[in-house]
N, C-alpha and C positions, 0 to 999 in steps of 0.2 A: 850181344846187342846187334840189331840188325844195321846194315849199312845204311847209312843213310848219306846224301847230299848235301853238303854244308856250304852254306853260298858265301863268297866274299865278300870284303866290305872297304867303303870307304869312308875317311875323316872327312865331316860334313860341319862348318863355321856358320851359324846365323849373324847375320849383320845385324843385328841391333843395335840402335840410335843412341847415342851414350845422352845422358842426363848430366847436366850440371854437375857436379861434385858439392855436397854441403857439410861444411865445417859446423859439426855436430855438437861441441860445445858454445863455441861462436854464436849460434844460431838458436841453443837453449836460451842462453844467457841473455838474448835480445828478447826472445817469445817471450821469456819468465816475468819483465819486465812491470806485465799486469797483473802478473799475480804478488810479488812484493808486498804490496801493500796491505794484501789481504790477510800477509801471515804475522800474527802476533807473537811478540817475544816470548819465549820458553812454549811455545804450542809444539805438542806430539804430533808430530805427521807422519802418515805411513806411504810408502812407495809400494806399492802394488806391481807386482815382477810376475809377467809368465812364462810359463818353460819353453818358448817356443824357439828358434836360433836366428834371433834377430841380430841383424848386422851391426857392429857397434854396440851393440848392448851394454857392455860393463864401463866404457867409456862412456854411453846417456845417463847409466844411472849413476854412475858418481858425480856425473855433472847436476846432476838433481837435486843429489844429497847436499852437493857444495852449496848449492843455489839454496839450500834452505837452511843450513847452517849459517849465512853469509844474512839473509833475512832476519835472524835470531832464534828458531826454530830447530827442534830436536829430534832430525829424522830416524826414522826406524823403517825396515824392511817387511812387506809382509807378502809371503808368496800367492799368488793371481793364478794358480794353475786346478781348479777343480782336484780333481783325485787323481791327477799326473806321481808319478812318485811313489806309486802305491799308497795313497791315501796315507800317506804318514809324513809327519814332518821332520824327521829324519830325512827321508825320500826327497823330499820339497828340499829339502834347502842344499841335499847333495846336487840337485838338480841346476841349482842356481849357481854352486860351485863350476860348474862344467862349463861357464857362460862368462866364469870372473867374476861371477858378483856373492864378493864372502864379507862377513865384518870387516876381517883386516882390510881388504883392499877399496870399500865403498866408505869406511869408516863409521857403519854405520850400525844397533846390532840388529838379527833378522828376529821378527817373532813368527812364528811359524803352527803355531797352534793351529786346527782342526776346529775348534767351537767353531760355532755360528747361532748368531741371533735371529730374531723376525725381525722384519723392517714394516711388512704390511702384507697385502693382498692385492692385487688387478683387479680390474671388475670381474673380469674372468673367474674369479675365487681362487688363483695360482698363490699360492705363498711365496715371500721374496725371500729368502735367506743368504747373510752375509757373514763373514769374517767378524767376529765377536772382537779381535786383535783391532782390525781396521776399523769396526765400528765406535769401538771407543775413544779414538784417536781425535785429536782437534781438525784433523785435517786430512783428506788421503789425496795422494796423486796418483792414477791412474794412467801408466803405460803400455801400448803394445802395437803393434803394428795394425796397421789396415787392411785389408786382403780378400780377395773372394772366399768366403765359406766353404769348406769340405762335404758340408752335410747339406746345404739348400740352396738353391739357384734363387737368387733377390736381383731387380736392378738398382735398388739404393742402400743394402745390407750386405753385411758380412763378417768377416772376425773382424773386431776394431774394441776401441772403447766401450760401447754397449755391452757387447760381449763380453768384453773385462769384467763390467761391472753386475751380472747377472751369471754370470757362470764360473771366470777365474776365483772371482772374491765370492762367490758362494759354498767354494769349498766342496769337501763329495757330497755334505747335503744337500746341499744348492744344485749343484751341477745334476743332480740325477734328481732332483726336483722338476728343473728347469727340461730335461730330457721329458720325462715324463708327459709332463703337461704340452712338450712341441709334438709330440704325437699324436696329439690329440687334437691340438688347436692350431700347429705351425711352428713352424719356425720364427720365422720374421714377425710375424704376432704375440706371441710371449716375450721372444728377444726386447722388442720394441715397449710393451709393457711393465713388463717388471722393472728394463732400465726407467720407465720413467718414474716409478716407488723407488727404485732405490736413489735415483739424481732428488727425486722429494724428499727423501729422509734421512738419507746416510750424508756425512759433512765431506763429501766432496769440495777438494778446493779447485783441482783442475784434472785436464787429461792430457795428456802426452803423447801423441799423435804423428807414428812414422809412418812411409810409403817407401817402397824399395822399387828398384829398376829389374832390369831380365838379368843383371849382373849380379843382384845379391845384396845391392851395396842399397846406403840412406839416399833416396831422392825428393822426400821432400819432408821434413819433421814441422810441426804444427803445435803449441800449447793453445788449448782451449778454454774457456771457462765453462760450471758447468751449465749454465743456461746456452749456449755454444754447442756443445756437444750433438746435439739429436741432428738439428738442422746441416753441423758443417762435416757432418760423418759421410755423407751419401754424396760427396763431390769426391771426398779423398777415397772414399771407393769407389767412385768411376775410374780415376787418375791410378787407381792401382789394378785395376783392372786391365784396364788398358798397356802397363806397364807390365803385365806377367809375363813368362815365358812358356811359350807352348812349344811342345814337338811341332816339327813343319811340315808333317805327315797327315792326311786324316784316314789314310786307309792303311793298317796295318796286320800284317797274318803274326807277328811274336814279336813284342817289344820284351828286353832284357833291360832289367833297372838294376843297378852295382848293387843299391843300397836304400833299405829303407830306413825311419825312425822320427820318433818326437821331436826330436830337434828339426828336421827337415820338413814335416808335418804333422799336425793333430791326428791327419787320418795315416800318417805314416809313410804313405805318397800321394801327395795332391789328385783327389780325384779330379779337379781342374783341367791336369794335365794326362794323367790316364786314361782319362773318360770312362772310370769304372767306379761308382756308386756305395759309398759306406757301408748303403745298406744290402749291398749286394745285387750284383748284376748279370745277364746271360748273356753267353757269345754266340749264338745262334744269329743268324741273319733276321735284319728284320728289327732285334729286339731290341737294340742298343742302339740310342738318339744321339748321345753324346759323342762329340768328337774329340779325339781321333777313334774309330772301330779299332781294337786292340781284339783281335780274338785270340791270344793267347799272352799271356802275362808271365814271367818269368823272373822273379828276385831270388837276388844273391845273399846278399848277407845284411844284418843287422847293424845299425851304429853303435857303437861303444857308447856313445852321449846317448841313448835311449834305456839304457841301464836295464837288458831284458825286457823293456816294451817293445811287444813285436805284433801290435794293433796296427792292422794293415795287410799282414801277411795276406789274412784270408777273400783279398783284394785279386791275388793270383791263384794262376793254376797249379801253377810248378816252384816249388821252390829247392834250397840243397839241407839236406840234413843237419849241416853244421852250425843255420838260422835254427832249425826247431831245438836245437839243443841247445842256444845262446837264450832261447825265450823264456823269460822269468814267467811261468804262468799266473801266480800270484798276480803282480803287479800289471800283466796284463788283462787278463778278465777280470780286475778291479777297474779299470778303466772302462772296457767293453759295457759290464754289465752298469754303470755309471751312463753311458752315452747312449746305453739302447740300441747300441751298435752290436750284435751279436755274430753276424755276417765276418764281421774284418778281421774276426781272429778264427776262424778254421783255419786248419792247418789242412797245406793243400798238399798234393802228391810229391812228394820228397825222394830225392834221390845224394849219393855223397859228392857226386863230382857236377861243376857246370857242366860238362860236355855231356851227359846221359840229361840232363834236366833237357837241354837244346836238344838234342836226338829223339827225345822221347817229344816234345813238344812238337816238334816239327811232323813229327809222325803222326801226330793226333790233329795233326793240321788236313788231311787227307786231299794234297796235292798232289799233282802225279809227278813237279818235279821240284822239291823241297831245295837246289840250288839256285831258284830263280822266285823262291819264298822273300816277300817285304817283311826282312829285318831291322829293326831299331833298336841300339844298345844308349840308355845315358847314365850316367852316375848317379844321378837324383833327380826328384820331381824340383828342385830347386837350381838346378846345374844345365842350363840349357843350350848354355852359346856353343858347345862341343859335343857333339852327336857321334856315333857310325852308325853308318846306315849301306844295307847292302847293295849290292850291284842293281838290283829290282827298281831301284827309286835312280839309278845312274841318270838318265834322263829327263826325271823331272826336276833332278838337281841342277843339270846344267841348264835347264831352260827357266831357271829363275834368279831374280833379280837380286833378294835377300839372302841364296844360299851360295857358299864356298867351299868347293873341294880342295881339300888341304894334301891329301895324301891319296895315291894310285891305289887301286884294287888290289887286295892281300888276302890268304888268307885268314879266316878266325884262327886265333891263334892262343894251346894251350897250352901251361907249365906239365912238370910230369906227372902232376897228381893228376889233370883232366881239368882243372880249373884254367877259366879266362884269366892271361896276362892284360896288364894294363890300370 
């Protein structure tokens, strides 16, 4: 392997503004208030769960459960995840497992079946299909967080409620229904459509409604009803917007991500925060609008909570052999060909150790001096207050306000297979 230049790095802290802390049962248990009333003695209600790793999670949804068994109400579980899982509800419910939310510990039991019924049609001619489980229910509550979209740029849309309600609970029909037709006609247009066939038809009782900070944690949880839902979704996605965590980079020659996965994103790493496009994007100058310029991409390894979904990969250039070998294919191009996404699972140039993947990157970088190459290492598109970042950016670190160097220039540093320590 040729020599190469490997620049050092430094430990780089974003200041981010901490948010209130909110007592997430506390704070159900006062929202759910208006809904009480609505739920009738012995009514079947379904909790609608997505596989996504939302903070707090097994702790909201037993407070849910509680809140409608306390009502008189006999909740039941039904997975909100499209074709997550490999499209099987084995899958689905291991999925939920990984998150804490199982019979035993929600008390509540999950039904997890695949059917899906029709609900209607859009003017568009789109067909809505839902959860057959959920639809039969007296009542569903739909939860999931709020958040900018992976797949389309909206200023009043994004992953939330709607999205639950036309994609999670549509199950792999739905979900690649709803793909299909946004190809053709949008995103935020069918989104926005069909949730309002299914808010028409399906017995939604309410939505459940979180925002997260740059920390990961609940900052603001919301129960809605569902005439509520369309109008009060496009504030808590500004608020979450606003709230996300970016690299504080916008110009970068090799960002290095520990780890992708479902659990940390739909798309596996937030294009939000990579600035590199579901549907596939070029590192050529020029081509790439989104920020940060990433012109070389480089993932490590896969989460265990993604169970072989490794939708994302094909996001990078470089990754290490031990990811392609963890990649359940199945369950991954079920998902890809499901999303329309075909782009985010090539499997891109692989090698066994991190240090040949960086070596090799750096070399296709064609600098002339690959020690003074803008590197960025984070853990996840979800993990952002702790950075390294190499000596390149030393100066624009210190001249800013929101950044902290934590630790002196070192360097990259590897165990003795060749893989990064840390």
């Amino acid at each position: 392997m040729t020599t190469v230049a490997l620049p050092r790095f430094i430990q780089v802290r974003q200041k981010f503004l901490p948010s209130e802390p909110v007592d997430v049962v506390g704070t159900l248990g006062r929202e759910f208030e208006r809904v009480r009333p609505k739920v009738k003695p012995g009514a079947r209600v379904a909790v609608a769960v997505g596989s996504r790793g939302i903070a707090n999670l097994d702790k909201l949804i037993g407070a849910v459960t509680q809140e409608l068994r306390q009502a008189g109400a006999a909740p039941f579980i039904v997975p909100a995840m499209g074709s997550h899982g490999g499209a099987t509800p084995e899958g689905q419910v291991r999925l939920l497992a990984d998150y804490g939310v199982t019979e035993q510990r929600m008390g509540a039991p999950i039904r997890a079946a695949m059917d899906v019924e029709r609900l209607g049609a859009t003017a568009d001619g789109v067909e809505v299909l839902w959860s057959a489980e959920a639809f039969r229910a007296d009542g569903v509550v739909v939860v999931n967080r709020v958040k900018p979209h992976t797949d389309f740029h909206s200023e009043t849309l994004g992953s939330g409620l709607l999205k639950m309600m036309v994609v999670g609970l549509g199950k792999r029909a739905g979900a690649a229904n709803f793909h299909a037709a946004a190809m053709r006609l949008g995103y935020e247009r069918v989104l926005s459509t069909a949730a309002r066939v299914a808010l028409a038809t399906a017995p939604v009782l309410c939505g459940v409604a979180v925002v997260e900070n740059q920390f990961h944690d609940t900052a603001r949880l919301e129960v809605l009803l569902p005439h509520e839902i369309e109008a009060r979704e496009p504030e808590l996605f500004r608020d979450a917007r606003r709230l996300m965590p970016r690299i504080p980079f916008d110009d970068i020659d090799l960002l290095i991500v520990d780890r992708l996965g479902k659990n940390i994103s739909g798309a596996g790493m937030d294009p939000n925060v990579t600035g590199r496009g579901i549907h596939g994007a070029s590192a050529l100058p020029g081509a790439q609008k989104a920020k940060p310029v990433v012109r070389r991409l480089f993932v490590r390894d896969l989460t265990p909570e993604s169970h072989g979904n490794a939708v994302g990969v094909g996001l990078a250039d470089f990754t290490t052999t031990r990811l392609v070998r963890a990649m359940d294919e199945r369950v991954t191009f079920m998902n890809a060909l499901t999303a329309l996404s075909l782009q985010s699972v090539k499997v891109p140039i692989h090698f066994e150790s991190d240090r040949e993947c960086v070596v090799r990157a750096l070399e296709s970088l064609a600098i002339a001096d690959t020690g003074r190459a803008k590197v960025a290492r984070i853990t996840d598109t979800l993990s952002l207050e702790r950075l390294q970042a190499s000596e390149a950016f030393l100066d624009e670190v210190r001249g800013r306000t929101d950044l902290e160097i934590e630790d002196n220039c070192e360097d990259m540093k590897f165990d003795a297979a060749g893989n990064l320590a840390g």
